[in-house]
C-alpha positions as CSV (number, residue, x, y, z in Angstrom):
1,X,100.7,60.2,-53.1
2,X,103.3,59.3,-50.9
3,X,103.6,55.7,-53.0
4,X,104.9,57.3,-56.1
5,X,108.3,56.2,-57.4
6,X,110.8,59.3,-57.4
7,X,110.8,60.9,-60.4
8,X,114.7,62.2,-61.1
9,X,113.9,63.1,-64.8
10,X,111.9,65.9,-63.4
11,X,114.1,66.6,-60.7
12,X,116.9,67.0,-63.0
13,X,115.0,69.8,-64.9
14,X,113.9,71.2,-61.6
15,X,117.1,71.4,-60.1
16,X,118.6,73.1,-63.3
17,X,115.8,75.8,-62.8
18,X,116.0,76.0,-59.2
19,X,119.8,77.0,-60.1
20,X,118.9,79.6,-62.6
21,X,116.1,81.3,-60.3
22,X,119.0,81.3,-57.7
23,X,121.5,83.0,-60.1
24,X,119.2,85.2,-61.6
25,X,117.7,86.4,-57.4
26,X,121.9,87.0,-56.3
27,X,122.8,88.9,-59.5
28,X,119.4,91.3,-58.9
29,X,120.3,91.7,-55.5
30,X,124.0,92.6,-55.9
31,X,123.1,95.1,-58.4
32,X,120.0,96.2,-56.4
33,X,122.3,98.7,-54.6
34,X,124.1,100.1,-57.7
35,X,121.2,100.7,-60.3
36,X,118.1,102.8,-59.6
37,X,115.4,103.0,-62.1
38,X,113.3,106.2,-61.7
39,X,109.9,105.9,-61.6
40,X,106.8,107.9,-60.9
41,X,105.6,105.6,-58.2
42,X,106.2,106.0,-54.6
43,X,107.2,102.2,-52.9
44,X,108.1,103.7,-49.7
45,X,104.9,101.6,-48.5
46,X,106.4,98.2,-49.2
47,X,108.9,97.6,-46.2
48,X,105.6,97.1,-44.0
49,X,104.0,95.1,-47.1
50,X,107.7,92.8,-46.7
51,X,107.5,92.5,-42.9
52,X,103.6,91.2,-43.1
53,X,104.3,89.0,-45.9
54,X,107.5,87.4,-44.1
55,X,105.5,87.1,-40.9
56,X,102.7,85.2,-42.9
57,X,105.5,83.2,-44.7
58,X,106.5,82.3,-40.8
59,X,102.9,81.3,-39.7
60,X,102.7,79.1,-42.8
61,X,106.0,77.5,-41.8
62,X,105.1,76.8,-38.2
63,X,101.7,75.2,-39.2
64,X,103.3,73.5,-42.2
65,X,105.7,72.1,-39.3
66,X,103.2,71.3,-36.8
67,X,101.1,69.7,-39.7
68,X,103.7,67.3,-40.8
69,X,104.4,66.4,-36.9
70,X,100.7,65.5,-36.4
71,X,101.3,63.1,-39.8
72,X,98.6,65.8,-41.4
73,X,100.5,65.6,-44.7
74,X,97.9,67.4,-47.0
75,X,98.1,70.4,-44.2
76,X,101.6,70.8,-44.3
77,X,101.8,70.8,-48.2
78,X,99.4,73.3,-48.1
79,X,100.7,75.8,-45.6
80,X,104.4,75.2,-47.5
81,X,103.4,76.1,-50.9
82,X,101.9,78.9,-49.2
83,X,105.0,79.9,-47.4
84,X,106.5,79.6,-50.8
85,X,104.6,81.9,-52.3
86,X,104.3,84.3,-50.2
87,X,108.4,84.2,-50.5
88,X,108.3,84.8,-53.5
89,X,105.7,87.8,-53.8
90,X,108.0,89.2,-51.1
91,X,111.6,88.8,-52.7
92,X,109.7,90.3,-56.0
93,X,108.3,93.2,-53.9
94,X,111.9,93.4,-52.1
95,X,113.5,93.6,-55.7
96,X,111.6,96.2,-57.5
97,X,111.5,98.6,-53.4
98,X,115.6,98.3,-53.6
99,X,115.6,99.2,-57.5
100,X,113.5,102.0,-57.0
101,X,113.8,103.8,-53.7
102,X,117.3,104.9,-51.9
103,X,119.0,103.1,-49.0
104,X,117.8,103.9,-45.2
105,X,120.1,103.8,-43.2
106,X,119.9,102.7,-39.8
107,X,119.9,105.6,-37.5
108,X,119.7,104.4,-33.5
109,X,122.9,104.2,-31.1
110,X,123.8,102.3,-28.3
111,X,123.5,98.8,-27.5
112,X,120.4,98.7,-29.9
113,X,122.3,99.2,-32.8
114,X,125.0,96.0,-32.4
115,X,122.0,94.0,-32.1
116,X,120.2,95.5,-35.4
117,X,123.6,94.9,-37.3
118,X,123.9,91.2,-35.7
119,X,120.4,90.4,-36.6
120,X,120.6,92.2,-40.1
121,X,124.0,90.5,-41.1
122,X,122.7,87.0,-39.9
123,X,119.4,87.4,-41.8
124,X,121.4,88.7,-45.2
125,X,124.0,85.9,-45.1
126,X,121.2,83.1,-44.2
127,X,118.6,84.8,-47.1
128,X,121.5,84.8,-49.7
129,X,122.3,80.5,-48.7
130,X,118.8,79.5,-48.0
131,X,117.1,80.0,-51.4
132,X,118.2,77.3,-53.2
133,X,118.2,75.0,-50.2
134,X,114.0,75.9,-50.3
135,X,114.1,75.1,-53.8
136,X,115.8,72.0,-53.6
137,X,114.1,70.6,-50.3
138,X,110.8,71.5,-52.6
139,X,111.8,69.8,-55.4
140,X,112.6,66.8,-53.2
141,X,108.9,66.9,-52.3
142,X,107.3,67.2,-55.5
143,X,109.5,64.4,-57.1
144,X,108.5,62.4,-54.3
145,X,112.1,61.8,-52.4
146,X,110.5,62.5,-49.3
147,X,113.2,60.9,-47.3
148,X,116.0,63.0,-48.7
149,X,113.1,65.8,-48.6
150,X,113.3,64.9,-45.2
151,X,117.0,65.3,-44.5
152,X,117.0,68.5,-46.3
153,X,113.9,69.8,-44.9
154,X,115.7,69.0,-41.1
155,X,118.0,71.9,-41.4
156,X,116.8,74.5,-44.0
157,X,113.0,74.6,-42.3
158,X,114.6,76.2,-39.2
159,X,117.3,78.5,-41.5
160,X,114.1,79.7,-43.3
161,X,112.2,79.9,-40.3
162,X,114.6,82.4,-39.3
163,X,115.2,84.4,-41.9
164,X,111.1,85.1,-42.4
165,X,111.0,86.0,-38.5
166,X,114.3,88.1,-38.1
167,X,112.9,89.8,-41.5
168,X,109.9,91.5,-39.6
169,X,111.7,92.1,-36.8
170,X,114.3,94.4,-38.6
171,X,112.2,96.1,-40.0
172,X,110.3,97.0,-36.8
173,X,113.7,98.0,-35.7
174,X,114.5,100.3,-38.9
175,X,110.8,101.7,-39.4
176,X,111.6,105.0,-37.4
177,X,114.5,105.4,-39.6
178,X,112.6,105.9,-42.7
């Protein structure tokens, strides 16, 4: 597979969708915190659903990584479509949990706290850049530019990386809060 010619008709129309999704994911979570949609169903159980989906999402990553290291490239396509979708199973989950349940608020002091808002501002600002970046470094892939895959794949793999770890870890932080 890695002998195919590129394909840019397909990455032109992959690209163009990878641009909607983005869109579409920041204008849900902007509004996300304004609109709440009652509902008759309790969600209060997905923050621990998010966390173990985001640390999967990081185990996928790391094997994906160590795959593609050890030249194993069926291995780390695997373990990144995986990581993919278990991103996206958890930024659905995240969506409809912040439409439907009310804010929690962060409720330690001391030092503790300046190192929850570090981690927590650091992981939103990352999570809101990052997406499209995945996208695109996947689209690189399937199109078969796997040197500009590559490039791409250089920086964003350890911005996602982060961003899947730092999730889990905040919400260990937060979970006495709820």
């Amino acid at each position: 597979m890695q002998n195919k010619a590129a394909n840019k008709s397909l990455e032109k129309k992959l690209n163009a969708g990878a641009i909607v999704v983005s869109i579409v994911v920041f204008v849900l979570v902007l509004m996300m915190r304004r609109v709440k949609l009652n509902v008759d169903i309790d969600f209060g159980y997905l923050p621990a659903f998010h966390a173990t989906l985001n640390g999967l999402a990081s185990i996928c990553l790391l094997i994906a990584f160590w795959s593609i290291k050890n030249k194993n490239i069926q291995r780390h396509r695997r373990f990144m479509v995986t990581a993919l979708i278990l991103s996206v199973l958890f930024l659905m989950s995240y969506v409809v949990y912040h439409f439907t349940m009310p804010e929690t608020l962060y409720c330690k002091e001391g030092t503790v706290r300046y190192i929850y808002f570090f981690l927590l501002i650091s992981h939103i600002i990352l999570a809101a850049v990052i997406l499209p970046f995945i996208l695109f470094t996947f689209i690189r892939a399937v199109t078969f530019q796997f040197e500009r895959h590559k490039k791409m794949a250089r920086w964003v793999f350890p911005l996602w990386f982060y961003v899947t770890i730092t999730g889990p870890v905040l919400y260990l932080m937060l979970r006495d809060c709820y």
